[in-house]
C-alpha positions as CSV (number, residue, x, y, z in Angstrom):
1,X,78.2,127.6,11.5
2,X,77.9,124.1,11.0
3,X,74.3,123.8,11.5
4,X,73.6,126.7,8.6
5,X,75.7,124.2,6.5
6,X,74.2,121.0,6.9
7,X,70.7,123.1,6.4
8,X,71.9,124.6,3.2
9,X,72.9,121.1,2.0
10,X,69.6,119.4,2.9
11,X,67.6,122.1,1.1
12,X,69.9,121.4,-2.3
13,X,69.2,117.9,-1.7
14,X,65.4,118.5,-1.7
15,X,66.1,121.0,-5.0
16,X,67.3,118.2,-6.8
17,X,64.9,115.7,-5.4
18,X,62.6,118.1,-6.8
19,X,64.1,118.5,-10.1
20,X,64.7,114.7,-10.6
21,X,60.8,113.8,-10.2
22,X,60.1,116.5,-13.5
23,X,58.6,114.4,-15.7
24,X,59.1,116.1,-19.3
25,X,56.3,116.1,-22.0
26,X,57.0,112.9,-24.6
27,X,59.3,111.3,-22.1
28,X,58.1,107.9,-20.7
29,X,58.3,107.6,-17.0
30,X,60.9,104.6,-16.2
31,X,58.5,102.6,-14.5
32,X,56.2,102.7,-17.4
33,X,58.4,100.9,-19.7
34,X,58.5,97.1,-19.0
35,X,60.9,94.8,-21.2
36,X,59.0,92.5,-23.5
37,X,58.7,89.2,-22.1
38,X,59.5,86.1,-24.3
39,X,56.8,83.9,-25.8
40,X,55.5,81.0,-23.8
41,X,54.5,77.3,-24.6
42,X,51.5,77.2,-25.0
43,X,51.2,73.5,-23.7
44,X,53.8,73.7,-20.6
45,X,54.1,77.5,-19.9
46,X,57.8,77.4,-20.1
47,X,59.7,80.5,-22.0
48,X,60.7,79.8,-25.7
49,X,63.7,80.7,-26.8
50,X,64.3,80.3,-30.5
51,X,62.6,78.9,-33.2
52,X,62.5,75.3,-32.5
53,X,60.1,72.7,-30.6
54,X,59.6,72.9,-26.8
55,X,61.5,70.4,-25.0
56,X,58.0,68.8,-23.4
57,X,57.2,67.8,-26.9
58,X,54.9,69.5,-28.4
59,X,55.4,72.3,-31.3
């Protein structure tokens, strides 16, 4: 009895597995979106943040 359970539960897990890797048309696949990265100095590499100079001096 408990082996017919555990095999009923592993074939609902694969169901859902199954159901969860459905990618639906005009839906972007989570790994395909990447958060935009912040502008960079141009001179030093380092991120910007803000508006104002870079802190290794240039602008």
């Amino acid at each position: 009895m408990i082996v017919k359970i555990v095999t009923i539960f592993l074939i609902a897990m694969i169901v859902l597995a199954m159901f969860g890797r459905l990618r639906w048309p005009g839906h972007a696949h989570r790994s395909a979106r990447k958060p935009a990265r912040p502008p960079k100095c141009r001179a030093c590499g380092a991120p910007r943040i803000g508006t104002g100079p870079c802190p290794c001096g240039e602008k």
